[in-house]
C-alpha positions as CSV (number, residue, x, y, z in Angstrom):
1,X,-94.2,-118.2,111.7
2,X,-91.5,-120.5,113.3
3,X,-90.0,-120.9,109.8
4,X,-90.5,-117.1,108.9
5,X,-88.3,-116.5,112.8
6,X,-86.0,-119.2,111.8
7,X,-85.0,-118.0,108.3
8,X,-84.4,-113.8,110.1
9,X,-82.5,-115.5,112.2
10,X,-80.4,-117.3,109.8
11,X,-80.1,-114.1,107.7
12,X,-79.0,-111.7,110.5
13,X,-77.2,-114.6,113.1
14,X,-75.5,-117.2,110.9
15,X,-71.9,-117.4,111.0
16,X,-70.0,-115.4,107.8
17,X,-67.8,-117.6,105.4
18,X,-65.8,-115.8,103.2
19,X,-66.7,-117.3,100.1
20,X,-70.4,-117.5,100.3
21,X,-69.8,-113.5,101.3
22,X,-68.1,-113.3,98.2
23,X,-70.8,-115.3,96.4
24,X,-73.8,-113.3,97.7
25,X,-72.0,-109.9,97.0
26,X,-71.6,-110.5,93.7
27,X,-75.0,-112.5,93.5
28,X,-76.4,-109.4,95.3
29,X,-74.6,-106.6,92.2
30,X,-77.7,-104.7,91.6
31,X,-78.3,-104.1,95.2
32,X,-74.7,-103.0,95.5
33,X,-75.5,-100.6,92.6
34,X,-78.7,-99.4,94.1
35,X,-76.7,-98.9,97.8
36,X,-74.0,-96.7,96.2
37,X,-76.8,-94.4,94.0
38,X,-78.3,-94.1,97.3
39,X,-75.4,-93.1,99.7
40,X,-74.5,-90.5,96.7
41,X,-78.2,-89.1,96.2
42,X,-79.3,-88.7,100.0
43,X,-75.9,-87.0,101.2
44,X,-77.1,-83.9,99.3
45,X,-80.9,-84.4,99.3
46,X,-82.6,-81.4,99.2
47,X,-79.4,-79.5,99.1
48,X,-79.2,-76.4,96.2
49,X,-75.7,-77.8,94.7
50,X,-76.0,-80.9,95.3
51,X,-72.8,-83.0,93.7
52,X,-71.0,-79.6,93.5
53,X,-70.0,-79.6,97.0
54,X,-68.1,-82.7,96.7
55,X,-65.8,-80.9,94.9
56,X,-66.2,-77.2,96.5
57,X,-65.7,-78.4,100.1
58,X,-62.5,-79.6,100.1
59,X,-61.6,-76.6,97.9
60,X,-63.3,-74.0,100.6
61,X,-61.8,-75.9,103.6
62,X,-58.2,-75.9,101.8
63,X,-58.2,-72.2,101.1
64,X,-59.1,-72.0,105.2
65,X,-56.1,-74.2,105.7
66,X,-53.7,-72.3,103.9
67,X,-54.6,-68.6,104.5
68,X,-54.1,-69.9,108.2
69,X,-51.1,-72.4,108.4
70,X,-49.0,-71.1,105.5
71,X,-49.2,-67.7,107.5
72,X,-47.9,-68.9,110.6
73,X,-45.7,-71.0,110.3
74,X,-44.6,-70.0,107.1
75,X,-44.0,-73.7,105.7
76,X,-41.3,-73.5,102.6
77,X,-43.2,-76.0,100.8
78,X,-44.0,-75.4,97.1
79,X,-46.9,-74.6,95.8
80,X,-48.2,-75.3,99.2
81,X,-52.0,-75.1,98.2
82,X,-51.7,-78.3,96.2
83,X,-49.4,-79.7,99.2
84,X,-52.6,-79.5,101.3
85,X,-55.6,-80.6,99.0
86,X,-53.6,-83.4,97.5
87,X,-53.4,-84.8,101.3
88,X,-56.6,-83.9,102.3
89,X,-59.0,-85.3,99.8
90,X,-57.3,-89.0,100.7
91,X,-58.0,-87.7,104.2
92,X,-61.6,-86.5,103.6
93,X,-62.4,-90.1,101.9
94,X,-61.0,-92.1,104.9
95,X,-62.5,-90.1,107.6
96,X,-66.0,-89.8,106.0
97,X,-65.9,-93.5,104.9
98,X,-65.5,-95.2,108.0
99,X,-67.2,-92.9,110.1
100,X,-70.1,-93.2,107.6
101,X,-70.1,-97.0,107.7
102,X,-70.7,-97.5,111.1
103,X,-74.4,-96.4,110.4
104,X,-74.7,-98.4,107.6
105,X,-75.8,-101.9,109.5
106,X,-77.9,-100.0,111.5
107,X,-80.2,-97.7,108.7
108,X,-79.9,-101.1,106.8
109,X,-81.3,-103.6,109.7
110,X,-84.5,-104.0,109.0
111,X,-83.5,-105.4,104.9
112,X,-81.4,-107.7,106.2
113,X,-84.4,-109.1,108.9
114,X,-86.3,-109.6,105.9
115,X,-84.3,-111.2,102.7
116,X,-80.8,-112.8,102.7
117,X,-78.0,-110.2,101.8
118,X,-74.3,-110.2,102.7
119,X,-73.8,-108.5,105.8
120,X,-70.5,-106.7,104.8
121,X,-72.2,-105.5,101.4
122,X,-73.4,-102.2,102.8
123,X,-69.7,-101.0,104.3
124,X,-68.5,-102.3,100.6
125,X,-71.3,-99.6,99.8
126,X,-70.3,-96.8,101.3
127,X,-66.6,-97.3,100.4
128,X,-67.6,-97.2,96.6
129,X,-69.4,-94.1,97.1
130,X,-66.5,-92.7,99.1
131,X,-64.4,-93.6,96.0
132,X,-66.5,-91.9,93.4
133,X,-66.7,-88.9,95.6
134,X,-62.9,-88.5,95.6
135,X,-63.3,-89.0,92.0
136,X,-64.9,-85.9,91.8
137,X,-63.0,-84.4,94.2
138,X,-60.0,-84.6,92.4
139,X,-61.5,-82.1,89.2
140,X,-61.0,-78.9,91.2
141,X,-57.4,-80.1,92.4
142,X,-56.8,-80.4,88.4
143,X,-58.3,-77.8,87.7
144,X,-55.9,-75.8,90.3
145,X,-53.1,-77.2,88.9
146,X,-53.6,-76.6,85.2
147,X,-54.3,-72.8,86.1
148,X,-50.7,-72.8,88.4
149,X,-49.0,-74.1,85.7
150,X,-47.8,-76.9,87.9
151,X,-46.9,-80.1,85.4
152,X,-48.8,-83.0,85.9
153,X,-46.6,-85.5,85.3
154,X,-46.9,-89.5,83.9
155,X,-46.4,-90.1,88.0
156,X,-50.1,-89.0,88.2
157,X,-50.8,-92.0,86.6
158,X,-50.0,-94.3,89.1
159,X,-52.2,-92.6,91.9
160,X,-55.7,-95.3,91.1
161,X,-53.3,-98.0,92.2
162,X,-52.4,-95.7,95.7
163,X,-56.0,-94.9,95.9
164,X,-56.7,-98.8,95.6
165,X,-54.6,-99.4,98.6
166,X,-55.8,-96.8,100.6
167,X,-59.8,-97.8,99.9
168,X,-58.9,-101.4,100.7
169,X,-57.2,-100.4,104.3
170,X,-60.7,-97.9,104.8
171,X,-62.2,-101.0,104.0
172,X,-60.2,-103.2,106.6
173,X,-60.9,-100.5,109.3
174,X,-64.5,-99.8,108.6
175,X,-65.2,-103.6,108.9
176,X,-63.8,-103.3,112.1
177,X,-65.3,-99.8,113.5
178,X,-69.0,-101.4,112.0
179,X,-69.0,-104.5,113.6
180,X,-68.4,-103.1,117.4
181,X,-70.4,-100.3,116.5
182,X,-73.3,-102.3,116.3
183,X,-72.7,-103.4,119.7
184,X,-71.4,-100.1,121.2
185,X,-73.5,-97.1,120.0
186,X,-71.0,-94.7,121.8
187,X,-68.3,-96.2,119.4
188,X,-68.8,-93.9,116.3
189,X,-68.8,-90.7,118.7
190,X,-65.8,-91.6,120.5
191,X,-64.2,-92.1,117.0
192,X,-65.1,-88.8,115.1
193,X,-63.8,-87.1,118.5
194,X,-60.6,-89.0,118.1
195,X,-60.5,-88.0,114.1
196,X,-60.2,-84.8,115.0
197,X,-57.1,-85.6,117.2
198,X,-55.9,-87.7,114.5
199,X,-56.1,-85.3,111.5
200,X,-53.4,-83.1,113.1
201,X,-51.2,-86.3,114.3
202,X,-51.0,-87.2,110.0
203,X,-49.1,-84.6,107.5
204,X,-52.1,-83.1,105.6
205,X,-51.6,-80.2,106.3
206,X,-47.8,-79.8,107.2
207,X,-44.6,-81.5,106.0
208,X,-43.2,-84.0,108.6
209,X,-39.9,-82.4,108.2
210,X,-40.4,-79.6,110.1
211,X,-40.8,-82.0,112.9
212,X,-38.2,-82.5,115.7
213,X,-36.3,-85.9,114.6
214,X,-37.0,-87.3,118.3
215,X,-40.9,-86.5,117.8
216,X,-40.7,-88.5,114.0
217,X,-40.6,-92.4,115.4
218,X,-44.0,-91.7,117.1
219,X,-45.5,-89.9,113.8
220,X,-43.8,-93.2,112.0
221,X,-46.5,-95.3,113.9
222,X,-49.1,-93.7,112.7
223,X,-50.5,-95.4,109.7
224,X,-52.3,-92.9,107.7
225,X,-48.7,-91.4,106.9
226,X,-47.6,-93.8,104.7
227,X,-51.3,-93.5,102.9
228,X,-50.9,-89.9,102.3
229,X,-47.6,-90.2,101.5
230,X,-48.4,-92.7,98.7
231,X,-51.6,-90.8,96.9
232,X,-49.4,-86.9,97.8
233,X,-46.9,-88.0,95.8
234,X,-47.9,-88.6,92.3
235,X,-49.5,-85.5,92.9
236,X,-47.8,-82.7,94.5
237,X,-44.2,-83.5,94.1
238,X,-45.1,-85.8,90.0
239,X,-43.1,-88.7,91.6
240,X,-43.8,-92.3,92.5
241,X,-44.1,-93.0,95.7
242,X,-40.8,-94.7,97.6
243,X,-40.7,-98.8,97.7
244,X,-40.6,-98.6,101.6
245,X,-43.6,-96.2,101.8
246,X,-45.5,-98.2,99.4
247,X,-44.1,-101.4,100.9
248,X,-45.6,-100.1,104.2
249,X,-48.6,-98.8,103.2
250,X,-49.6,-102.1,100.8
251,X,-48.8,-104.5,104.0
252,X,-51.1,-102.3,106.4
253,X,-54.6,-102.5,103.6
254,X,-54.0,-106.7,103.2
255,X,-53.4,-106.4,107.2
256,X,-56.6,-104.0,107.6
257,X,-58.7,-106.5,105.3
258,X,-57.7,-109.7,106.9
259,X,-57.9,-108.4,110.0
260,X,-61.3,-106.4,109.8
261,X,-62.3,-109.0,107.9
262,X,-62.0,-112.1,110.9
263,X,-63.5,-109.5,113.6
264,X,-66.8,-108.4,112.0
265,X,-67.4,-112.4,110.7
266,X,-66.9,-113.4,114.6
267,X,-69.1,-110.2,115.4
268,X,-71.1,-110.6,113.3
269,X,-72.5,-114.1,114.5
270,X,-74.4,-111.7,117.2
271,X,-75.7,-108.9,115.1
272,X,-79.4,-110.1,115.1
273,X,-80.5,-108.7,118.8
274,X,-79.2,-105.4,118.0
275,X,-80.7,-104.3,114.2
């Protein structure tokens, strides 16, 4: 029994080194495997179209979005329907992933009392199944964009290497958001209020040049505006993104990672008491 107490304590308690994380994740591959099937399976358990509304809610909530901004304000943006979904699927995956994460230590505490398993495996989890959710999400934007005739152009190619930097940052900040929301239960409901805030603070859904230029410094500090404006784009306008947006945009992820990474392996050290 005392070994049995010592070894749950070890599994959910001991300190995180980055290289025996590293070790045990990819040690631990068919549990990642089985994490991500299950994120993608129980979202839509039960529901009639299952997979399909990856896809057809972004769709639905971007023909909302522009049947309501595009008529008042009138935005001069081009082909103004792709402006919008090809900023808010990025926007979709961050806000779902790291809201979703936060839950993920806590529906997984009781596996981790019981065998050894990287701590930080089941936020990697629900960032992969983020990812292949965009994936999907991005058929209807095609799809849209064949039927406009809008040119997709060799751009487009570059936007898994935006998306890469954009899942690491969600990575970085989901880290972060999991490891004090294991402490602080009100943490993930103070943070999907503040989303909400948030959306309409980042250019999904209008162009920041519409902004007065006095009001543009304190959008600037916002960092999901250099994300949307690296995945938007190769997209929307078939270029690459600018060297100082990408610049930005690939110092804030390493920043994120390093950074999420050093609070939820201190955080972490205190976990046991509260799975």
């Amino acid at each position: 029994m005392t070994d049995l107490a010592s070894e749950r304590r070890y599994v959910a308690g001991a300190t995180v080194n980055l290289r025996e994380e590293l070790r045990d994740i990819s040690r631990s591959a068919h549990l990642l495997r089985n994490l991500v099937h299950r994120d993608l399976t129980i979202r839509y358990k039960r529901s009639v179209l299952g997979f399909f509304w990856t896809m057809l809610h972004p769709l639905l909530l971007m023909l909302i979005l522009v049947m309501v901004f595009s008529s008042i304000f009138r935005f001069t943006v081009p082909r103004y329907d792709i402006y919008v979904l090809s900023a808010l699927l990025p926007w979709n995956f961050y806000a779902q992933t790291t809201v979703g994460s936060m839950a993920s230590l806590a529906w997984n505490g009781a596996l981790m009392k019981r065998v050894r398993v990287p701590k930080s495996i089941f936020t990697l989890s629900t960032v992969l199944a983020g990812l292949i959710n965009l994936a999907l999400a991005y058929i209807p934007l095609l799809v849209i964009m064949l039927v406009r005739g809008t040119p997709i152009r060799a751009a487009f190619l570059f936007l898994p290497v935006s998306l890469l930097i954009l899942a690491v940052f969600t990575y970085g900040v989901s880290l972060i958001l999991t490891a004090f929301s294991v402490y602080f239960v009100d943490v993930r409901e103070m943070y999907t209020v503040a989303m909400t805030a948030l959306m309409y603070l980042t250019p999904v859904i209008y162009p920041i040049e519409i902004l007065p230029e006095r009001f543009r410094p304190f959008f600037a500090l916002n960092p999901l505006v250099y994300f949307i404006d690296i995945v938007r784009a190769p997209v929307h306008s078939g270029v690459l993104p600018t060297t100082q947006s990408l610049l930005i945009a690939t110092t804030l992820a390493l920043a994120a990672a390093v950074i999420g990474w050093t609070i939820f392996r201190r955080l972490s050290r205190g976990f046991y008491p509260y799975l």
